[in-house]
N, CA, C and O atoms as CSV, one atom per row, in Angstrom:
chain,resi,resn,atom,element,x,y,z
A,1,UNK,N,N,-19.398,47.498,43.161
A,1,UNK,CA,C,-18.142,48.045,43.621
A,1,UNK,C,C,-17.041,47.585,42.661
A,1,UNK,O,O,-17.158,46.475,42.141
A,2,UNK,N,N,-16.041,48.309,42.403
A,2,UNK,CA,C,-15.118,48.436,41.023
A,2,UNK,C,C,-13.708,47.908,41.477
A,2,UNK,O,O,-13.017,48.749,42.051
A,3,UNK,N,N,-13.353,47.086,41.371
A,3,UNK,CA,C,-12.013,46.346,41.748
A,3,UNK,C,C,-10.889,47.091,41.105
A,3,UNK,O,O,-10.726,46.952,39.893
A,4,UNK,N,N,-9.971,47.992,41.904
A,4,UNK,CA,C,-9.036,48.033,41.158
A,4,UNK,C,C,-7.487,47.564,41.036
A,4,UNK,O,O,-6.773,47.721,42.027
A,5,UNK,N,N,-7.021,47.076,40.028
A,5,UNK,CA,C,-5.580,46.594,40.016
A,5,UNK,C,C,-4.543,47.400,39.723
A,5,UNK,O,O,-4.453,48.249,38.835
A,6,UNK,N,N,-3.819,47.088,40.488
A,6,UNK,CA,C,-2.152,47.899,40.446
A,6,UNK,C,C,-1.268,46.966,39.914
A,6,UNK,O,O,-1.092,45.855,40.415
A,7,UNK,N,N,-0.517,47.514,38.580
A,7,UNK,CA,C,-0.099,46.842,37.974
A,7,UNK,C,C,1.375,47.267,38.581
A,7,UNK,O,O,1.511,48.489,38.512
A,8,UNK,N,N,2.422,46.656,39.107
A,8,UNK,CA,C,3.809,47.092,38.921
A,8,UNK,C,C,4.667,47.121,37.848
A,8,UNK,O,O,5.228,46.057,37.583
A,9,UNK,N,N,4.815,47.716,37.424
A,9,UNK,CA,C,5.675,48.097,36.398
A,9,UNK,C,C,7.729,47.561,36.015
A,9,UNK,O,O,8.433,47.543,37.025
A,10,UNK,N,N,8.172,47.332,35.155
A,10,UNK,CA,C,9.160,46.903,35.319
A,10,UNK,C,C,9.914,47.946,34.375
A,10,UNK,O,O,9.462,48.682,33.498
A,11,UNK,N,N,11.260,47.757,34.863
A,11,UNK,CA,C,11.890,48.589,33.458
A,11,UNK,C,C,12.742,47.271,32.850
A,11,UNK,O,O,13.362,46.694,33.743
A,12,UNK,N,N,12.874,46.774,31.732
A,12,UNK,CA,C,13.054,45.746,31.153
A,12,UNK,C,C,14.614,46.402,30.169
A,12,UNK,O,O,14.483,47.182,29.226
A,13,UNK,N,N,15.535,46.054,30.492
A,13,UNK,CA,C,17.013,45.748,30.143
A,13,UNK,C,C,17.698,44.668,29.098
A,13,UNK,O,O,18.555,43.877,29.492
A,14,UNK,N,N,17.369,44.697,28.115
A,14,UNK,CA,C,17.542,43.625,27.514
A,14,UNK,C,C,19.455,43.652,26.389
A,14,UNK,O,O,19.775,44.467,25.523
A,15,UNK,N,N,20.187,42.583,26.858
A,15,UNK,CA,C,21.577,42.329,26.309
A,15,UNK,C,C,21.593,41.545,25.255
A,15,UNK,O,O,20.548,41.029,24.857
A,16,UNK,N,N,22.589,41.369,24.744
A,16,UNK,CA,C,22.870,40.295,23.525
A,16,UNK,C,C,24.008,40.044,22.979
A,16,UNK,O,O,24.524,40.714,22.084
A,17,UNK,N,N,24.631,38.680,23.691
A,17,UNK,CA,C,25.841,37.991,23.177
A,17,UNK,C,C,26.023,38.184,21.903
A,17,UNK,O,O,25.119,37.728,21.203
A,18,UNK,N,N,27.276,38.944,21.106
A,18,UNK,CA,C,27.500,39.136,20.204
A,18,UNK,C,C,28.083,37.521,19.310
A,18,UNK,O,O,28.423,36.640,20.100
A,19,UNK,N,N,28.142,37.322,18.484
A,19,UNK,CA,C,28.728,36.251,17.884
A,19,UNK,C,C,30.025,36.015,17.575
A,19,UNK,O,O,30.553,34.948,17.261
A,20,UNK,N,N,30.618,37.368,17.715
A,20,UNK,CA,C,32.322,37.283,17.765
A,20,UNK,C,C,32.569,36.948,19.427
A,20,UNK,O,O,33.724,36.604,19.676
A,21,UNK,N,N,31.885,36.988,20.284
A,21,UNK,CA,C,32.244,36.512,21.330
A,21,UNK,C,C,31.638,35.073,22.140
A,21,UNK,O,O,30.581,34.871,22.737
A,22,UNK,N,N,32.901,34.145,21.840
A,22,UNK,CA,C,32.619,32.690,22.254
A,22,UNK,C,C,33.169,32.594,23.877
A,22,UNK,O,O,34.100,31.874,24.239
A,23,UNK,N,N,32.657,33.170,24.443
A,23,UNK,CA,C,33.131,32.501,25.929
A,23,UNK,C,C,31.447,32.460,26.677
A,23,UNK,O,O,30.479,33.220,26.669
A,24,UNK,N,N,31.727,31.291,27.210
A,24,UNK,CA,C,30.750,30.651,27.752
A,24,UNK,C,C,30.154,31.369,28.973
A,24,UNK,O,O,31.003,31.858,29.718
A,25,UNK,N,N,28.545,31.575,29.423
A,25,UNK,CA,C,27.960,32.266,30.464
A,25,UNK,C,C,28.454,33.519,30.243
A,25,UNK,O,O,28.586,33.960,29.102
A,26,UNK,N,N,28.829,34.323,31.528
A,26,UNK,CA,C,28.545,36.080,31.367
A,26,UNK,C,C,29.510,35.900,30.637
A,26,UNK,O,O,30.347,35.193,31.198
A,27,UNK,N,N,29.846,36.269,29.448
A,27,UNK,CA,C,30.788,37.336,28.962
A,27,UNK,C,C,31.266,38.575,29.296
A,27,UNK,O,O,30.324,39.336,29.518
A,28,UNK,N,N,32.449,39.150,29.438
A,28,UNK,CA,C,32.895,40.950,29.834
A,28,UNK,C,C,31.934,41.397,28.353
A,28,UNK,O,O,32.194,42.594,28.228
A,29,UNK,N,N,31.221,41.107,27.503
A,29,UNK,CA,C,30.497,42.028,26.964
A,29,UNK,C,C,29.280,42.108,27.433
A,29,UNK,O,O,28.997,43.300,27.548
A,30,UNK,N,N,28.266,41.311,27.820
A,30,UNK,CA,C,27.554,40.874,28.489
A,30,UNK,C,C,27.285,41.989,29.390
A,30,UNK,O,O,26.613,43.002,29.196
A,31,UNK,N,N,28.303,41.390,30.979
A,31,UNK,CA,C,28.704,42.006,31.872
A,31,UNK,C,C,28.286,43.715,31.685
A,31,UNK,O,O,27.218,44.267,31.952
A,32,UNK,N,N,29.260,44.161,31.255
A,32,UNK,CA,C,29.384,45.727,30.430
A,32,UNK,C,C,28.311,45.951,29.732
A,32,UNK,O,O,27.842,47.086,29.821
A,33,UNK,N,N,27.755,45.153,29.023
A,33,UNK,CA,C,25.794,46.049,28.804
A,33,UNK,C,C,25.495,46.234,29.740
A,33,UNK,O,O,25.468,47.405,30.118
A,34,UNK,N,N,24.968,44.795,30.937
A,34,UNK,CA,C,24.086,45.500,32.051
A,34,UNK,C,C,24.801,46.693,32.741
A,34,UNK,O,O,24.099,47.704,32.771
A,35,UNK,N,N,25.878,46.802,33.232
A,35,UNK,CA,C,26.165,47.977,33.925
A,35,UNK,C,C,25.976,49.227,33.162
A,35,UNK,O,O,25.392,50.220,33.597
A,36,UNK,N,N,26.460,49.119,32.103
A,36,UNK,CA,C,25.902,50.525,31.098
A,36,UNK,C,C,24.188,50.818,31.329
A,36,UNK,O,O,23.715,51.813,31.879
A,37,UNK,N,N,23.591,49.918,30.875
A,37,UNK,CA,C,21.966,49.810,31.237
A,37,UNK,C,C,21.643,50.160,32.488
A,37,UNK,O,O,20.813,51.034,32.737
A,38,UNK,N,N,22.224,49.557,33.284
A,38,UNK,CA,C,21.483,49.921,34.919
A,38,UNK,C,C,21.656,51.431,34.936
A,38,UNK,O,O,20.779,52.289,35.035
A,39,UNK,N,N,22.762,51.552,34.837
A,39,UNK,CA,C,23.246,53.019,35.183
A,39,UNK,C,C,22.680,54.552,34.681
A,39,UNK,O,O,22.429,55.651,35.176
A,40,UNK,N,N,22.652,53.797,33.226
A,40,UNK,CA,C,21.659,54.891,32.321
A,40,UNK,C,C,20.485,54.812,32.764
A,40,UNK,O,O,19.829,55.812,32.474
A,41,UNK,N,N,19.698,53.725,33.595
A,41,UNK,CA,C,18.387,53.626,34.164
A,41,UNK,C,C,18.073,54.361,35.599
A,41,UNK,O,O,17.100,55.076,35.842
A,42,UNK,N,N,18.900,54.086,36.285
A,42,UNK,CA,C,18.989,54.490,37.220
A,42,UNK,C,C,19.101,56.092,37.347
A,42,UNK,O,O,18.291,56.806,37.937
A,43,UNK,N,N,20.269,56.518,36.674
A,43,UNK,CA,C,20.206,58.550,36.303
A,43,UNK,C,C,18.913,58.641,35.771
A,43,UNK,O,O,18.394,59.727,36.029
A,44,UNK,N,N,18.268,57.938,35.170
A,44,UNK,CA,C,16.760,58.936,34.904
A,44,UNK,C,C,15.695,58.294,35.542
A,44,UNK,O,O,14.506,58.458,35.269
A,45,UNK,N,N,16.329,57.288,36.715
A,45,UNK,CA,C,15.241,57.032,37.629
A,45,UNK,C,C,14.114,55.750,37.681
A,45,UNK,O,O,13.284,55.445,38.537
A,46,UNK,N,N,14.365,55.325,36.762
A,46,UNK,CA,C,13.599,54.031,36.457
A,46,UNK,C,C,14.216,52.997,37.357
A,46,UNK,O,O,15.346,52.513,37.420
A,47,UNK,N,N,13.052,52.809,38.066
A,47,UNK,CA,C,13.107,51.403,39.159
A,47,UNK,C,C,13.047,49.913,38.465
A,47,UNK,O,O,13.192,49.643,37.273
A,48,UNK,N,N,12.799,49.053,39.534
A,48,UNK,CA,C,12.550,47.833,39.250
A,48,UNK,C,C,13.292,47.373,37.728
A,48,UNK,O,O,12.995,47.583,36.552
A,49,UNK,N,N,14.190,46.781,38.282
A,49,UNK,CA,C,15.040,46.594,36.908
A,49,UNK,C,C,14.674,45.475,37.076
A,49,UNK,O,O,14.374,45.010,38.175
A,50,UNK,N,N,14.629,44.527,35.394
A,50,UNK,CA,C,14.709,43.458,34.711
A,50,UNK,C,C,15.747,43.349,33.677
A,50,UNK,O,O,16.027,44.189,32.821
A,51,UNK,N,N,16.419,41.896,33.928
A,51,UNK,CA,C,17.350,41.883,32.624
A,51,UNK,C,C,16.983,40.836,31.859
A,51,UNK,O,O,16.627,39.765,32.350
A,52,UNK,N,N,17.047,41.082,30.515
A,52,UNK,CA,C,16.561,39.831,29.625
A,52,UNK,C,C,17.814,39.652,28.623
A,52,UNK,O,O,17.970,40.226,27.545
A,53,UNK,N,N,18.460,38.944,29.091
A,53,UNK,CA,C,19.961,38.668,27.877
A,53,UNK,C,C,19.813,37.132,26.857
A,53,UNK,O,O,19.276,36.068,27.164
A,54,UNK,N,N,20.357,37.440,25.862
A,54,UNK,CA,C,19.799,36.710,24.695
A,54,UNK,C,C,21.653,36.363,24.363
A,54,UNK,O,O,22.539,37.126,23.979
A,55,UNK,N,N,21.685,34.759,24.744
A,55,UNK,CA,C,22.930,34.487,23.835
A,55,UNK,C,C,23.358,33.553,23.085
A,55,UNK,O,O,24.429,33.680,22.491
């Protein structure tokens, strides 16, 4: 008998503190990727969001 796995899937969001911007934790640039990202994810439907921010 054949085991099968269900993998869940993620949609993966990934940001990145620019280097002209020195303010510490979220940054308003920061900030303003993910909402751009979610949003564009969300209109074409992609669930399960992940954010991976790099700063």
């Amino acid at each position: 008998m054949a085991t099968r796995q269900t993998e869940e899937k993620i949609t993966a969001l990934y940001e990145r503190l620019s280097r002209d911007d020195d303010v510490a934790g979220d940054s308003n640039s920061i900030l303003n990727q993910k909402r751009y990202l979610e949003s564009y994810a969300k209109q074409r439907g992609y669930t399960n969001i992940v954010h991976y921010t790099e700063m």
